[in-house]
N, C-alpha and C positions, 0 to 999 in steps of 0.2 A: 526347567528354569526359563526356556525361552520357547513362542509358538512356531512349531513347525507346518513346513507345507508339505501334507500326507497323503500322495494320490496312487492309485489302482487300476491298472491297464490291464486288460486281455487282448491277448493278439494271439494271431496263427504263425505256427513256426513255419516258414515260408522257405525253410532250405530243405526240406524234407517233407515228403509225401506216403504214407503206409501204403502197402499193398493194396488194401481197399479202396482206396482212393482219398482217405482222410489224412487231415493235418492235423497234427497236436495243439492244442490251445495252452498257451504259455500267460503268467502272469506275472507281470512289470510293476515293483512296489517302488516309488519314489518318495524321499524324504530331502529337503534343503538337495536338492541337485543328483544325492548318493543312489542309485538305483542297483534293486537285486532282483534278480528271477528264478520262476519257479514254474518247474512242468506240473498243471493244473492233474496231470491223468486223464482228461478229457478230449474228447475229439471229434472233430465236425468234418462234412463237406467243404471244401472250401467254397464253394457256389453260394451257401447258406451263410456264409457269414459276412458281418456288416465291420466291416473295418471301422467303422467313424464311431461306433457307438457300445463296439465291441461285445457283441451278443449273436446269436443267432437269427434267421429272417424264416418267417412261418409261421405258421398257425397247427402243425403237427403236432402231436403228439410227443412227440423225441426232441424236438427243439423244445418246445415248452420246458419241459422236464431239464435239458442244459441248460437253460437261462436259468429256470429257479437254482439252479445248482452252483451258475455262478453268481448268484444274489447270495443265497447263501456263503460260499465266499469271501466274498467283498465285505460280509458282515463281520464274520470272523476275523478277518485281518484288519477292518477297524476294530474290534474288542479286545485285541491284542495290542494295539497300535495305543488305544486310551491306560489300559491295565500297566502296561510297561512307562509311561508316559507318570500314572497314578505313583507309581510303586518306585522309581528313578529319577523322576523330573527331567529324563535326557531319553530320546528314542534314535536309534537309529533302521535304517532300513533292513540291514543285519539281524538285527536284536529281534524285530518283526518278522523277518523270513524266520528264523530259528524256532519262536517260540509257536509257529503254524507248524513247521516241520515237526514240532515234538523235540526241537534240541534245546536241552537246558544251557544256557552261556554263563559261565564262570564270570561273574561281573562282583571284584571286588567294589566291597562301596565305603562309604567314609565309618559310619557307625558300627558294622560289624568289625573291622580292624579295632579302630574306640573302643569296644566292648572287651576287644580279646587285649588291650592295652590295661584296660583297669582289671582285668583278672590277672593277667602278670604282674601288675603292680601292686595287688591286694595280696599274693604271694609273698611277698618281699616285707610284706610290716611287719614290724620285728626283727626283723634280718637286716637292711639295708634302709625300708624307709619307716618313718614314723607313722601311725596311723589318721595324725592333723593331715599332715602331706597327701595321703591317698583320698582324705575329704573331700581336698581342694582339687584334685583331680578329678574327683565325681561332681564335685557340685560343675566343673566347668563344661564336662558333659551334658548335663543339663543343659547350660546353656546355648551349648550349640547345637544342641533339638529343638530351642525355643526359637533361637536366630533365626534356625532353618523352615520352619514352621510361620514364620511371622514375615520374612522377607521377601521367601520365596512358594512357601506352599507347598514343602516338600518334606518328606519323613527322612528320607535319605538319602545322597548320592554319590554316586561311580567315583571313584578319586582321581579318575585318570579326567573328570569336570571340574577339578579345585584347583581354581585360577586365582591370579595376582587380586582378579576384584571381590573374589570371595574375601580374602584375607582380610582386606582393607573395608568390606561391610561387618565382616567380623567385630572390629575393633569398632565400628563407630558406633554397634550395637551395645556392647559393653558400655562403652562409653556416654551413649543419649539414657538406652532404658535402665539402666543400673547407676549412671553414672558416678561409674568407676573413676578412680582419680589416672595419672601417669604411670605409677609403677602399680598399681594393683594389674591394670588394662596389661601393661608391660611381662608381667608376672601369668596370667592369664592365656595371653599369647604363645607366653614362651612355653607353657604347658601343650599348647595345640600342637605347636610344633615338633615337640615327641613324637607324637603321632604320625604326621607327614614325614617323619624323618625315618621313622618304623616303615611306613610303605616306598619310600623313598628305596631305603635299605633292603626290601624285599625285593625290589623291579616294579613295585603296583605303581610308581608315578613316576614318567620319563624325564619332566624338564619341573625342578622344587617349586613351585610356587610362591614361595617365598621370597623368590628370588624380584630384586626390587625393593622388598620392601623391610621400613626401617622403622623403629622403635626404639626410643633411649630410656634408660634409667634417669631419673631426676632427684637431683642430690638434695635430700632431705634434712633438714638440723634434727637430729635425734634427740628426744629430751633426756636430759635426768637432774638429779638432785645434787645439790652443794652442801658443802659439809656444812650448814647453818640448818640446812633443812632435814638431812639428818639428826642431827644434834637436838632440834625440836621434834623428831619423830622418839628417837631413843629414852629420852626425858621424861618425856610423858608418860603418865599413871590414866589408866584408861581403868574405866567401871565395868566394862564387858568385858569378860574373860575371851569373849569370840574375838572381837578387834587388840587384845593383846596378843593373843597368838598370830593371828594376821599379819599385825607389826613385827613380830620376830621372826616370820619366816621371810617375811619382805627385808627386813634389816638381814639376814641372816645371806638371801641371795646377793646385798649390798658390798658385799663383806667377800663371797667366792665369785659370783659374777655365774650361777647356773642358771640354765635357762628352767623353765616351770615344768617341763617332763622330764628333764633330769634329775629334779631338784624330787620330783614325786615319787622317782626310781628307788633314792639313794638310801641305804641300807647301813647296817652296823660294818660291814664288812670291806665298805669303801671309807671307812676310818683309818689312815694305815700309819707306823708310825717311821719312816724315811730315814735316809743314809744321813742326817742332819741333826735327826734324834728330834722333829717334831714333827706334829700330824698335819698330816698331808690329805685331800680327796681324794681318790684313785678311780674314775669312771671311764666310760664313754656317754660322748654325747651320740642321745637317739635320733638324730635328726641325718647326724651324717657318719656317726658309727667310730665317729676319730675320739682319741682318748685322750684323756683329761687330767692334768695333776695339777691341783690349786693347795697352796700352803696355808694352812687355818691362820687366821689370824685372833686375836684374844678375843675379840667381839664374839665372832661366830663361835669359839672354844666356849666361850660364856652360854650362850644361844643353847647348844648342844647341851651342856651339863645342867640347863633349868629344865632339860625334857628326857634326860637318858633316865632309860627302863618304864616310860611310861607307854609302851606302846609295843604290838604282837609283831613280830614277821621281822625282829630286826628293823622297824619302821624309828624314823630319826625326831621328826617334828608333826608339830600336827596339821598334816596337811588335808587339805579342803578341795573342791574343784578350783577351775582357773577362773572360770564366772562368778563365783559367789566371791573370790580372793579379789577379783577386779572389784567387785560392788562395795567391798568391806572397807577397801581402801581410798572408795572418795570421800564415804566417813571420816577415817582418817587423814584425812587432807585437809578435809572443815575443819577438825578438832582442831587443830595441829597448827592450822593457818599457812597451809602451801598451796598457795595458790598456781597449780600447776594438774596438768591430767594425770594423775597417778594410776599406773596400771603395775601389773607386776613386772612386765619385759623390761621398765623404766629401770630395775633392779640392777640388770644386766647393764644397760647403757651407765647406768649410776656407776659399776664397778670398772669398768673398761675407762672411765673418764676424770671421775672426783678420783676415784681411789687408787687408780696403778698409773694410767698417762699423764694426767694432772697433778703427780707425785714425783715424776721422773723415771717410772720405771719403762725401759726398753718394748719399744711395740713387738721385737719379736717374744719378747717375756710374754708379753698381755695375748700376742694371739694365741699363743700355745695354752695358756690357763683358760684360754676362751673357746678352744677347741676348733678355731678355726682352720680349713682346710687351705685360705688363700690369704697371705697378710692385706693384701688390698681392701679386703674384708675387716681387719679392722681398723684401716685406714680411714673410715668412717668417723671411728671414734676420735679421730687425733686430732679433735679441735684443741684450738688452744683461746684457754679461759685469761679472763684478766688476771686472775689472781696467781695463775700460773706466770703470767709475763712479768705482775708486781715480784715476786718471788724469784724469779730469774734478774730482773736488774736489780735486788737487794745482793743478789750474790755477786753479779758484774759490778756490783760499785766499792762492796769489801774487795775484790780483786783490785781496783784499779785507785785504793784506798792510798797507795804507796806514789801514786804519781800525782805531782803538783803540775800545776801548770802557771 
């Protein structure tokens, strides 16, 4: 990551003299100030040798042969010196004496932990996480091979080199070449930091790198649909039997508020009929594994009975990918005249907002049907609509109907 100053001394050990009258020739590797030494095996006269220029003095035979010997040397411990440099981006004088000695050094680095983080994690799908979430994990991998590769010119590096300004080149990387918005960057981030927090957690990095640095969530208006636009989607007689079914499993999510891998899971058997004596959903969500009980309402009971028995595996509606169902429904958006970005997650914000918050029902009602693990979570949703406010002072003014003034 930064150039170092890499220099190579031969000197005689001048505390000590063999029998023969020679002194060992010792060698002095310097890097940024850090110096290590090493007994060369080698040994001269001390008469013969040139302090200032650190070689041998003669024209003999035997000296020849030691210089060439320390050229040779000198070559190796630069080829070592560039290799570790190639392969690290961080050398130090250590690293270099070791890998001339033949000692291999345990040098945990960024990507190999990375690597063994997304196979723990690819473990877990199905179990604990969803397979979108292990995506996003790889794809950000990626990324910071490319960061690393672009910024710095380096394949990998030592973790115990991942400083405050790595972080904050991280993010402005995302941010310029991708240009990623607040919370995507946000989201991103906070993936990296798994990782740091994994070597953090093992001893591989003494003082967190993160430390310092700050990133906020940015509160977002989440769209969804009003019962008008509803109402013009339900209505409608469409001529493709493909964008009919589209519209009833998007009406259908409108209705329970599942997300699109839940809603792709769900099966004859999460139909159940409750201590109430009507049908209820009965799942979990695969995203965070927390369980679900949503109470059908007519629409969706309707939805379900236009498709039972058409389909293998206990399969409920007819469900498509998430990508073709996103495409289908900006069709139906033109038909329809909603002028708004219709996706299917929109489903979920639509039920959380038009249909339970926007209705009076209790946000800890709405988190639990929504499977959320934090109510703050759906604290998102608890905008309040005008029509909610018209609707509330219709009801303050029957109340306060009895007082004159």
């Amino acid at each position: 990551m930064k150039k170092n100053t890499f220099k190579v001394l031969f000197y005689l050990r001048g505390n000590h003299v063999n029998k023969d009258g020679t002194s060992a020739i010792m060698i002095r590797i310097t890097i940024d100030g850090e110096m290590e030494q090493i007994n060369s095996k080698l040994t001269i006269d001390p008469k013969l040798w040139d302090s200032k220029i650190g070689r041998g003095i003669g024209r003999t035979q035997k000296v020849q042969q030691l210089n060439n010997r320390l050229e040779d040397i000198q070559v190796i411990l630069k080829d070592h010196y560039y290799d570790i440099q190639r392969r690290h981006g961080y050398v130090t004088a250590e690293m270099v004496r070791n890998a001339y000695m033949g000692i291999t050094q345990r040098e945990e680095s960024l990507l190999k932990l990375y690597e063994q983080h997304l196979e723990d994690t690819k473990k877990l799908v199905g179990l604990s996480k969803a397979d979108p979430t292990y995506k996003k994990y790889e794809r950000m991998y990626r990324r910071v091979v490319e960061f690393m590769k672009k910024k710095y010119n380096i394949t990998d590096i030592p973790l115990r080199e991942i400083k405050l300004p790595f972080i904050t080149d991280l993010e402005f990387f995302l941010r310029t070449e991708y240009k990623y918005s607040q919370n995507t960057t946000y989201k991103c981030m906070k993936f990296f930091k798994q990782v740091i927090n994994k070597a953090i957690r093992a001893g591989l990095i003494g003082v967190d790198p993160f430390n310092g640095y700050k990133i906020s969530v940015e509160r977002v208006d989440r769209g969804f649909l009003s019962e008008e636009d509803l109402t013009k989607m339900m209505s409608k007689t469409f001529g493709s039997k493909r964008l009919e079914q589209v519209r009833d499993v998007f009406i259908f999510a409108c209705f329970t508020g599942l997300a699109y891998i839940d809603l792709r899971n769900l099966r004859v058997d999460n139909i159940q009929k409750m201590f109430d004596g009507r049908l209820w959903i009965v799942t979990h969500r695969q995203k965070t594994n927390t369980k679900v009980t949503v109470p059908l309402l007519p629409p969706a009971i309707k939805i379900l009975k236009k498709y039972e028995g058409l389909f293998m595996d206990g399969q409920l509606l007819p469900i498509i990918t998430n990508q073709k169902l996103n495409c289908y429904l900006k069709e139906i958006a033109e038909i329809c005249g909603i002028e708004k970005n219709l996706t299917f997650h929109l489903a979920r914000h639509t039920f959380a907002t038009t249909m339970t918050l926007g209705k009076g029902v209790p946000i800890e009602s709405v988190s639990k049907m929504l499977g959320h693990t934090n109510i703050q979570t759906t604290q998102i949703y608890a905008r309040i609509t005008n029509t909610k406010i018209s609707k509330d002072m219709d009801e303050l003014s029957r109340n306060l109907g009895a007082l004159d003034f």
